[in-house]
C-alpha positions in Angstrom: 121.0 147.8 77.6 122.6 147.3 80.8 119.6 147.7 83.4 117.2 144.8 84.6 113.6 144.5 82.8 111.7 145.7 85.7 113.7 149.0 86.0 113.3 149.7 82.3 109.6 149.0 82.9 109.4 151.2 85.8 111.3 154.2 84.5 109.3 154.2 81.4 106.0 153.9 83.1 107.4 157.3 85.0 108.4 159.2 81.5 105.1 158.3 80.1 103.3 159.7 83.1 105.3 162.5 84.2 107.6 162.8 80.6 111.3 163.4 80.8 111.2 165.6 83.6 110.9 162.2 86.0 114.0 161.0 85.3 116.1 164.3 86.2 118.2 163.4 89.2 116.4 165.3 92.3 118.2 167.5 95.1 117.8 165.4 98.2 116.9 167.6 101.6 120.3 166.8 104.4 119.6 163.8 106.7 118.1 165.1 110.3 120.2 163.3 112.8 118.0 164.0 116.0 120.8 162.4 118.4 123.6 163.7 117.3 125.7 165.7 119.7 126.1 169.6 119.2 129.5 170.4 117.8 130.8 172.4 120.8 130.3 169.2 122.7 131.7 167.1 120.0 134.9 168.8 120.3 135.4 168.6 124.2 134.9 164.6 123.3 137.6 164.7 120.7 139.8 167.1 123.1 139.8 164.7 126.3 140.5 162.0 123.7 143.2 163.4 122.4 144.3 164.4 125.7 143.8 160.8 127.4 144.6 158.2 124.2 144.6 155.1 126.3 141.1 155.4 127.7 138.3 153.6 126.2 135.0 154.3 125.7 133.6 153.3 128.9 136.4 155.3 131.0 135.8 158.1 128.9 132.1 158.3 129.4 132.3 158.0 133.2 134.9 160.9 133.0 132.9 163.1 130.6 129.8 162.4 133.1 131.1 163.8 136.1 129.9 167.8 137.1 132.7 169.1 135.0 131.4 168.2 131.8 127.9 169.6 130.3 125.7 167.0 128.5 125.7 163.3 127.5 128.3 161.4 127.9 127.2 158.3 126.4 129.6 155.3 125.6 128.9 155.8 122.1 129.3 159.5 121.9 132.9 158.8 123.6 133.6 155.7 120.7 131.9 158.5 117.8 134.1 161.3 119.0 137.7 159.6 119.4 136.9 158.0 115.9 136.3 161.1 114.6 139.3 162.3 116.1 141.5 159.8 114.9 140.1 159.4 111.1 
């Protein structure tokens, strides 16, 4: 068959409860990503990266953490962002 014993088993245990229904693939709901940076923020990160391409991620941080910039700038966003950038 192709498929381990115990999935067989647990997939039929399923269609005899439920029938065939359970074994229609399901819509998933989208991740929630509660840190995740707002995507007018996201693109000052990947603009000052752009901008500055020998910086690294800790340079970048302390720049985007002075008064000019609005929000976190954590070392990570800075690494997310010029990823993002460069991908």
């Amino acid at each position: 068959m192709g498929i381990h014993h115990s999935t067989y088993y647990r997939w039929k245990k399923q269609v005899d409860r439920w029938g065939l229904e359970a074994l229609r693939v399901r819509e998933r709901r989208r991740p929630r990503m509660p840190n995740q940076i707002g995507p007018h923020l996201e693109q000052k990160v990947i603009a000052f990266c752009l901008g500055h391409p020998g910086l690294g991620p800790r340079r970048i941080s302390a720049e985007l953490r002075r008064a000019k910039w609005v929000g976190s700038g954590s070392q990570s966003t800075a690494f997310g962002g010029c990823f993002a950038a460069l991908a």
